[in-house]
PAFIKE-490240 format. One line per field, with one value per residue (C-alpha): residue number from 1; x, y, z; residue in one letter. Coordinates in nm, 2 decimals. Layout:
<mikols>
lomi	c(NUM;...)
X	c(X;...)
Y	c(Y;...)
Z	c(Z;...)
dovex	c(A;...)
</mikols>
This chain:
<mikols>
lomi	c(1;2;3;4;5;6;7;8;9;10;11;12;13;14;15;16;17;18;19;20;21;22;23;24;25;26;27;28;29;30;31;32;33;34;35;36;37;38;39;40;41;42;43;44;45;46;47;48;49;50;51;52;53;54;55;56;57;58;59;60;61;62;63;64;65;66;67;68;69;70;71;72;73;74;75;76;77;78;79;80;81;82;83;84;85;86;87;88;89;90;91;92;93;94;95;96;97;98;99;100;101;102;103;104;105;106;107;108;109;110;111;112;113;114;115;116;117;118;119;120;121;122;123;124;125;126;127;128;129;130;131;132;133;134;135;136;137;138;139;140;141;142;143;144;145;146;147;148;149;150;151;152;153;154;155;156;157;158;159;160;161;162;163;164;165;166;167;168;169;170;171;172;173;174;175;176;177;178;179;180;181;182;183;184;185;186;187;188;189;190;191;192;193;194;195;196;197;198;199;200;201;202;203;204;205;206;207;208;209;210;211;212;213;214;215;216;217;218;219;220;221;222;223;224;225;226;227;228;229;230;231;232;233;234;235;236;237;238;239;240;241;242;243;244;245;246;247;248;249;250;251;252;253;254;255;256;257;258;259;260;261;262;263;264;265;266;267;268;269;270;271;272;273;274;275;276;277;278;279;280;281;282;283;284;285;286;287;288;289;290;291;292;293;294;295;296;297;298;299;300;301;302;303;304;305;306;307;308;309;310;311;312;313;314;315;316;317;318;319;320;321;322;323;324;325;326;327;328;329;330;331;332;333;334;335;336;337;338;339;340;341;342;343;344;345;346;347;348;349;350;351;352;353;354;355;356;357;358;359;360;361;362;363;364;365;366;367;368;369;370;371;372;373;374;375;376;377;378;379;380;381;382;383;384;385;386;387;388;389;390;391;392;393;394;395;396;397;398;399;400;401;402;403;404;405;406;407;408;409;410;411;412;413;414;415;416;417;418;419;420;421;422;423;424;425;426;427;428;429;430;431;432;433)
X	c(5.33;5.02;4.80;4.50;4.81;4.91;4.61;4.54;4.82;4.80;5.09;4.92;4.53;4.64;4.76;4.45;4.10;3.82;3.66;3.95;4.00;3.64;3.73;3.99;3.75;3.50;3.75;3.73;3.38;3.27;3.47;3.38;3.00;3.07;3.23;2.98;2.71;2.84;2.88;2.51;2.41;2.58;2.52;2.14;2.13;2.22;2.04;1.67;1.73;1.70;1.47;1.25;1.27;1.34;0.99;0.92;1.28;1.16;0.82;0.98;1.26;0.99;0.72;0.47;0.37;0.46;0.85;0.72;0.87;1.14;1.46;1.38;1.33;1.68;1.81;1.74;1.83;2.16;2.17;2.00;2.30;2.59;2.48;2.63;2.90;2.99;2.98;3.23;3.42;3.46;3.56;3.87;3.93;3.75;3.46;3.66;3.81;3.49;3.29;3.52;3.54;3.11;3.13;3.36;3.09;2.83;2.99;3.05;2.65;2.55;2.72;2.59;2.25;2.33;2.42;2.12;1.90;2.08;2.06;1.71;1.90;1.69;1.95;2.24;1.99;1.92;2.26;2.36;2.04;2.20;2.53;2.38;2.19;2.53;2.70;2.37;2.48;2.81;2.71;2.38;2.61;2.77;2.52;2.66;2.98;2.89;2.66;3.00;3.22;2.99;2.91;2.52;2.37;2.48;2.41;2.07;2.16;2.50;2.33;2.02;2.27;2.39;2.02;1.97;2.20;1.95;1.77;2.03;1.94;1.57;1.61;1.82;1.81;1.40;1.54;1.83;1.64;1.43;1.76;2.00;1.78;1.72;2.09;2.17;1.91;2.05;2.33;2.10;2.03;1.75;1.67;1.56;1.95;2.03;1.96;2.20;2.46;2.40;2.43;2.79;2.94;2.80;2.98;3.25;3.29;3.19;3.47;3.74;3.63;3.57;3.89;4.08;3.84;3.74;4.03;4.08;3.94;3.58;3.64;3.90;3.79;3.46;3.68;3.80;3.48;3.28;3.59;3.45;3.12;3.03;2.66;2.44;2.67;3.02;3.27;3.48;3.13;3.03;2.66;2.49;2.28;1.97;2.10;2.09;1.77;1.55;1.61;1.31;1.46;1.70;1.38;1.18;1.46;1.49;1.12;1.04;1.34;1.22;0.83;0.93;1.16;0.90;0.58;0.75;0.96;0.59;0.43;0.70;0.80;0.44;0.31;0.53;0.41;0.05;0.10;0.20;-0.14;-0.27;-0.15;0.12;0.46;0.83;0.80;0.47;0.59;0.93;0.75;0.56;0.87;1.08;0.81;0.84;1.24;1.19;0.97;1.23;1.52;1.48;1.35;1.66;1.84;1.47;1.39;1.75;1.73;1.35;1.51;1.81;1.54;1.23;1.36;1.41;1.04;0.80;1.01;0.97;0.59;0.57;0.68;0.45;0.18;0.25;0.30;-0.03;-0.18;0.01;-0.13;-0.48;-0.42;-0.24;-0.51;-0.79;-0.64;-0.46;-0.37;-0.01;-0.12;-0.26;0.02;0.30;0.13;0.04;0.41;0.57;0.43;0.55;0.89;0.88;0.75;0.93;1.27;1.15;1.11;1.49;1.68;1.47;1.51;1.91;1.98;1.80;1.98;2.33;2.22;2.26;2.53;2.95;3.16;3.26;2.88;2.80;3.00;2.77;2.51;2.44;2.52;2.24;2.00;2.06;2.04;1.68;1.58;1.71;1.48;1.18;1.26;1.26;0.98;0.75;0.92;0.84;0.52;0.39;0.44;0.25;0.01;-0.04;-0.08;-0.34;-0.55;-0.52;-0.32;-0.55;-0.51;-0.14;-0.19;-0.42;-0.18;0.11;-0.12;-0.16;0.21;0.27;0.09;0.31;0.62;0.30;0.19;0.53;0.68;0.37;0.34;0.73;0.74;0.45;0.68;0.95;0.75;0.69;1.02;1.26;1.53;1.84;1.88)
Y	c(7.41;7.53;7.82;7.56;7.39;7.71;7.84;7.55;7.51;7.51;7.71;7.98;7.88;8.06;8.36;8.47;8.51;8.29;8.59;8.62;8.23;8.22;8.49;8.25;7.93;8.16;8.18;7.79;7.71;7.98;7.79;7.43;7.50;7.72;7.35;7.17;7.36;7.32;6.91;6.93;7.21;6.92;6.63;6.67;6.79;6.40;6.29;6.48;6.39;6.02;6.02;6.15;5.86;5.57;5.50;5.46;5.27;5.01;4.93;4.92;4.67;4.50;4.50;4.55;4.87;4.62;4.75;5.08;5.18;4.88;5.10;5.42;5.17;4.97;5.29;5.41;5.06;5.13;5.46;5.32;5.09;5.26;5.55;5.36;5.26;5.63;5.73;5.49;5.53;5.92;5.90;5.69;5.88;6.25;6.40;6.47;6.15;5.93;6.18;6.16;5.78;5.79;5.98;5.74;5.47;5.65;5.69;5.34;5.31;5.54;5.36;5.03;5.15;5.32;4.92;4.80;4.99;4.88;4.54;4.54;4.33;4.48;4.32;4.53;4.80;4.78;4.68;5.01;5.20;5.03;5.20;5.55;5.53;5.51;5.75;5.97;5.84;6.01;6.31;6.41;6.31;6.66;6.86;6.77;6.89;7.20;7.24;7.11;7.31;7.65;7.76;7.67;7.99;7.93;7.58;7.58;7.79;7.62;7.31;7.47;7.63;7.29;7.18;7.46;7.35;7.14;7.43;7.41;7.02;7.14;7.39;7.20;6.81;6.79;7.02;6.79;6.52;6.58;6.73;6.47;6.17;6.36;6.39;6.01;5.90;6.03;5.78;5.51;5.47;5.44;5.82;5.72;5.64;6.04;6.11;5.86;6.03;6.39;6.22;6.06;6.34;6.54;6.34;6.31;6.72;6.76;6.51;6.73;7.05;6.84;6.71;7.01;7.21;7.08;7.20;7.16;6.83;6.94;6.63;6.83;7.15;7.03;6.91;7.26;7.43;7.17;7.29;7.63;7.57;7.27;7.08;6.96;6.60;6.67;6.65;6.31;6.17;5.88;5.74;5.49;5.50;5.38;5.64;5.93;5.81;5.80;6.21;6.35;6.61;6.38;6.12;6.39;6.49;6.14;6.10;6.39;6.28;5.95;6.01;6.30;6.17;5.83;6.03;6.26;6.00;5.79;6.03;6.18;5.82;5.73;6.04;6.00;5.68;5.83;6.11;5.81;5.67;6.01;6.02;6.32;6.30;6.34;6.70;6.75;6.46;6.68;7.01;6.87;6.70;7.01;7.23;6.94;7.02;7.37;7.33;7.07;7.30;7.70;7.74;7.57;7.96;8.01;7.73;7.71;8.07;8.01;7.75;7.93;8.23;8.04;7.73;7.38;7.28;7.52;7.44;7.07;7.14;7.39;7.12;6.82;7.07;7.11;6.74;6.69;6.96;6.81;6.45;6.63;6.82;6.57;6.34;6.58;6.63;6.47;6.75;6.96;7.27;7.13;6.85;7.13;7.32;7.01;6.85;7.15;7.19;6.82;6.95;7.27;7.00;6.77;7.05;7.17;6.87;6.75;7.12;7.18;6.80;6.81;7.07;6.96;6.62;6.81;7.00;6.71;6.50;6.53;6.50;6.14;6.06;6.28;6.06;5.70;5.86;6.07;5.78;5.61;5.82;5.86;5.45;5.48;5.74;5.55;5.29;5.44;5.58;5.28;5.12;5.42;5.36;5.00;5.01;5.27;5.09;4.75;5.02;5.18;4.82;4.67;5.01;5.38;5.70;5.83;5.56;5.60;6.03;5.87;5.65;5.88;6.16;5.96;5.96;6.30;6.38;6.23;6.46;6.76;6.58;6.47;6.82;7.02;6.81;6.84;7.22;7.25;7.04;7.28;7.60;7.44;7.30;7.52;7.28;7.39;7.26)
Z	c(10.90;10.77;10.84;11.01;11.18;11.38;11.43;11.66;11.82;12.23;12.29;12.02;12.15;12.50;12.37;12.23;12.31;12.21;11.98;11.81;11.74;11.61;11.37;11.25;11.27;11.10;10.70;10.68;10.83;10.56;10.24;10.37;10.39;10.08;9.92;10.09;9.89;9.55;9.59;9.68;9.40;9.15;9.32;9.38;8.95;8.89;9.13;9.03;8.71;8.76;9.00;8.71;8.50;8.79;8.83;8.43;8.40;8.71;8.52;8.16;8.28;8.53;8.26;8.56;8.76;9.04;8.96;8.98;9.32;9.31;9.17;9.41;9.69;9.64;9.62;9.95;10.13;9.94;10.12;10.45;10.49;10.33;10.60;10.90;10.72;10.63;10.96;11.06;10.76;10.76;11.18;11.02;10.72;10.77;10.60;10.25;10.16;10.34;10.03;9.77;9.78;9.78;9.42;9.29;9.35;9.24;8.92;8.85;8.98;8.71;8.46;8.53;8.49;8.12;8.02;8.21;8.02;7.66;7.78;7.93;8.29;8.59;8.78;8.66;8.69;9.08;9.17;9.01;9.22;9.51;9.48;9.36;9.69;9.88;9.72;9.82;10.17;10.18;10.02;10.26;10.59;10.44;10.58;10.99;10.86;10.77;11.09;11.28;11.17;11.30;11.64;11.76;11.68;11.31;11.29;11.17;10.93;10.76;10.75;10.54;10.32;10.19;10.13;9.98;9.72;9.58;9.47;9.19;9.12;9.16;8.86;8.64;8.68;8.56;8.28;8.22;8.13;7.80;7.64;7.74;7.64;7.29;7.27;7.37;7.11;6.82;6.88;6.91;7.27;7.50;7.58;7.94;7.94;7.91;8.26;8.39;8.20;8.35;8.64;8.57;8.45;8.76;9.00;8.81;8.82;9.14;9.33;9.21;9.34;9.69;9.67;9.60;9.82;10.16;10.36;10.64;10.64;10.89;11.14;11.27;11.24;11.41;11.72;11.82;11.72;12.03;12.23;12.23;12.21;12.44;12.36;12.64;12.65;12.78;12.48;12.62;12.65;12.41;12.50;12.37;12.07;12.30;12.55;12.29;12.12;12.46;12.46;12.38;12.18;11.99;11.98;11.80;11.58;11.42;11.43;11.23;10.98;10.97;10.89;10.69;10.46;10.41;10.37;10.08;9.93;9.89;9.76;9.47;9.38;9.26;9.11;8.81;8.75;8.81;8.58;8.35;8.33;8.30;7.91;8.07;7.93;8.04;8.05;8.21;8.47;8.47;8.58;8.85;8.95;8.96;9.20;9.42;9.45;9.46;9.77;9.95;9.84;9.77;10.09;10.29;10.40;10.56;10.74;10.85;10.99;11.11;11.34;11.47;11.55;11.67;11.79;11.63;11.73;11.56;11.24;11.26;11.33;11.10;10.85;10.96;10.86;10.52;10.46;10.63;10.34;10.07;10.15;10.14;9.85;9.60;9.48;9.41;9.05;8.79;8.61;8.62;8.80;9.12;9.14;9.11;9.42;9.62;9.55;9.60;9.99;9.99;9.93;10.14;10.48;10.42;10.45;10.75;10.92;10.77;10.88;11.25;11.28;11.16;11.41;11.69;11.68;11.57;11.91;12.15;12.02;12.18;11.89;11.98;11.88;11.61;11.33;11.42;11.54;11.24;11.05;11.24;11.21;10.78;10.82;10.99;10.71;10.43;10.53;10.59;10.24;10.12;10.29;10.14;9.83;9.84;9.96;9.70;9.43;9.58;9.71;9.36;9.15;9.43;9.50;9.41;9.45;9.68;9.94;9.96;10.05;10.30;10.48;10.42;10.59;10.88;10.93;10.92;11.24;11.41;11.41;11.43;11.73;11.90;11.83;11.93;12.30;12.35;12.34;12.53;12.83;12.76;12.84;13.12;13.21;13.05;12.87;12.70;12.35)
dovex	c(X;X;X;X;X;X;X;X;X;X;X;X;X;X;X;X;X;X;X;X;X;X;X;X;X;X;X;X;X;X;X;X;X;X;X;X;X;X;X;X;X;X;X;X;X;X;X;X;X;X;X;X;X;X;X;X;X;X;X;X;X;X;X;X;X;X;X;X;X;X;X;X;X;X;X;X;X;X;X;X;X;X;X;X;X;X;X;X;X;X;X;X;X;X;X;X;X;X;X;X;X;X;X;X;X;X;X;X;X;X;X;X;X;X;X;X;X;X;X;X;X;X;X;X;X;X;X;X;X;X;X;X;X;X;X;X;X;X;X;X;X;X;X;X;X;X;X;X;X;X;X;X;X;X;X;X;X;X;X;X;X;X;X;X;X;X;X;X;X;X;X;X;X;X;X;X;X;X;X;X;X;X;X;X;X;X;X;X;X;X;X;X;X;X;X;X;X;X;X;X;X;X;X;X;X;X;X;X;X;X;X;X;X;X;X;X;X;X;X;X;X;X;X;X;X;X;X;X;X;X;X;X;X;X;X;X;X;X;X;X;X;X;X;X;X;X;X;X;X;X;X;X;X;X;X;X;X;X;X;X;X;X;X;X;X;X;X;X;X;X;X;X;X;X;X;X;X;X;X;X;X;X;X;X;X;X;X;X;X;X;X;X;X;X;X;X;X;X;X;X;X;X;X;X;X;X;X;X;X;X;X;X;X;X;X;X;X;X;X;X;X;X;X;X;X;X;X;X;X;X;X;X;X;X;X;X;X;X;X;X;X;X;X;X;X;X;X;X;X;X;X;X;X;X;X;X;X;X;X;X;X;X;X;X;X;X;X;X;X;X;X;X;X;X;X;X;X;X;X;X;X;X;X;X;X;X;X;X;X;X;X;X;X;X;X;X;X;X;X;X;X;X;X;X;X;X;X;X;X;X;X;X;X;X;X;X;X;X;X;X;X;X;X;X;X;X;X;X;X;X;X;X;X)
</mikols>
């Protein structure tokens, strides 16, 4: 019998106190979100990295800035619908093997691209988008484990120590790819390729630490945790998706996911392909790029704490702000300076709307719900992700840059507004979230 095994068992659970449990709960939430961290410090490395070159790949293969936003875009309906299907998956199979099974894909993603690019098929080359974008999927459902597997007053702040991960992938993927493609031409090959195969051998790393290190498997930890530490729906309770969406605090969760994740995902798709017709190269396009993944990442262990200590609303506010600024900001210069600062508040909004709005829906969800409805939710974010993906690119051929800061502005008062009129109702109306 194993350590985890004892420790919940009922005879034992009534022998001790719930302090003392939590001490115990406390060693294995600490090395899963610990786990949890490193798959995303690795995972988001790969992922950066060819996100820096996908918009340049799409119009190479296309042959028209048309294809600009295509690969970005069928990578986030790949992650859209593999979302649900995780959710589903990992309430069969738990959190560990549901991930594992995601970076197998994603390696077999990755190297589907590497041939589409030797063989100039755009076909080979979004299928293999489509299946990065799921393993992304699995991966980015981690972030509810970790919050899961902590009581609520450290939620916030588990699940903004797994984004912060991608402060790692911030740093390192940009600066992956200029070396990598110089190393993969020299034997011939495309050097747009190179960042393809960071981002194989990334995965391929990082599936046997999660393998060997997510135990306890979180689904199960996560059980005795909501035991403890009952949310506002009773634990046996399993509502509807329409029920749990019509909350307003679970409505502005999603909302501010949703619009945030669109409005920055619009905006960083085309400014690489901007920068392009600027005369900049890989590694100017590479430095603007990696502010922009500083501000959605380094930051994570403050917003995370910011909305465990003020409150999941003036985060998520907080956050629609600095989209709003970074919409305003963006197009007033092509040059590398004022993109880094205007893409890096891009990055830093669009983290506080994704960790207050994380925890706020992680908040209001009984662990028979959290699984689908997480899944849900990433499903409703991968398509808006995709839609601004989409839509940038068409945007971008048939008008200008500036017109797509405009729209995507317009979106981001939306969470500002929701957020700002729903914690005005709850100094009225106190509400326990």
């Amino acid at each position: 019998m194993s350590c985890f095994t004892f420790y919940l068992h009922p005879a034992y659970n009534r022998r001790i106190q719930k302090d003392d449990l939590m001490t115990d709960f406390t060693k294995f939430a600490r090395r899963i979100t610990f786990v949890l961290f490193v798959t995303q410090c690795l995972v988001s490395a790969g992922n950066i990295a060819s996100a820096t070159v996908n918009p340049i790949v799409g119009a190479k293969l296309g042959g028209s800035d048309y294809w600009t936003g295509v690969p970005t875009a069928v990578y986030l309906l790949g992650s859209a619908f593999a979302a649900s299907a995780w959710g589903y998956i990992m309430d069969a199979v738990g959190r560990r093997n549901g991930i594992v099974f995601g970076l197998l894909i994603g390696m077999f993603g990755n190297a589907m691209i590497w041939f589409a690019l030797q063989n100039g098929s755009m076909l080979m080359l979004l299928a293999g988008m489509a299946l990065i974008g799921a393993t992304n999927a699995a991966v980015v459902l981690g972030r509810f484990a970790a919050g899961e597997v902590n009581p609520p007053d450290k939620r916030g702040g588990a699940i903004s120590m797994v984004v912060w991960g991608g402060t790692f992938g911030a740093v390192f993927g940009p600066l992956l790819v200029g070396p990598m493609g110089n190393f993969v031409k020299t034997f011939g090959y495309d050097e747009l390729a190179g960042a393809y195969l960071a981002a194989f051998v990334l995965l391929a790393v990082v599936s046997v630490v999660l393998f060997f290190g997510l135990r306890p498997d979180p689904r199960e930890l996560g059980k005795q945790i909501a035991e403890l530490y009952p949310s506002s729906a009773p634990a046996g309770q399993s509502r509807s998706l329409l029920e749990i969406f019509r909350q307003p605090a679970a409505l502005i969760a999603v909302t501010a996911m949703v619009l945030g994740q669109m409005v920055m995902v619009a905006i960083m798709v085309i400014t690489s392909r901007y920068m392009n017709h600027h005369q900049h190269g890989l590694n100017d396009i590479a430095r603007v790029i990696q502010a922009h993944t500083v501000g959605m990442y380094a930051f994570s262990i403050i917003s995370g704490r910011l909305s465990d200590k003020w409150g999941r609303g003036p985060v998520i506010l907080s956050g629609a702000a600095m989209l709003l600024l970074a919409c305003v900001t963006a197009p007033l210069s092509p040059d590398v300076l004022p993109l880094s600062v205007s893409l890096f508040f891009l990055g830093l909004g669009w983290n506080f709307c994704f960790v207050g709005g994380s925890a706020l829906l992680a908040d209001q969800l009984s662990p028979l719900e959290r699984s689908r409805t997480q899944g849900t939710n990433d499903l409703l974010v991968g398509l808006a992700s995709a839609t601004g993906s989409l839509g940038s690119g068409i945007v971008f051929a048939a008008t200008s840059y500036t017109v797509i800061t405009v729209v995507a502005g317009i979106l981001s008062l939306v969470p500002l507004v929701m957020s700002l009129v729903w914690m005005r109702k709850r100094r009225t109306v106190p509400v326990a979230v």
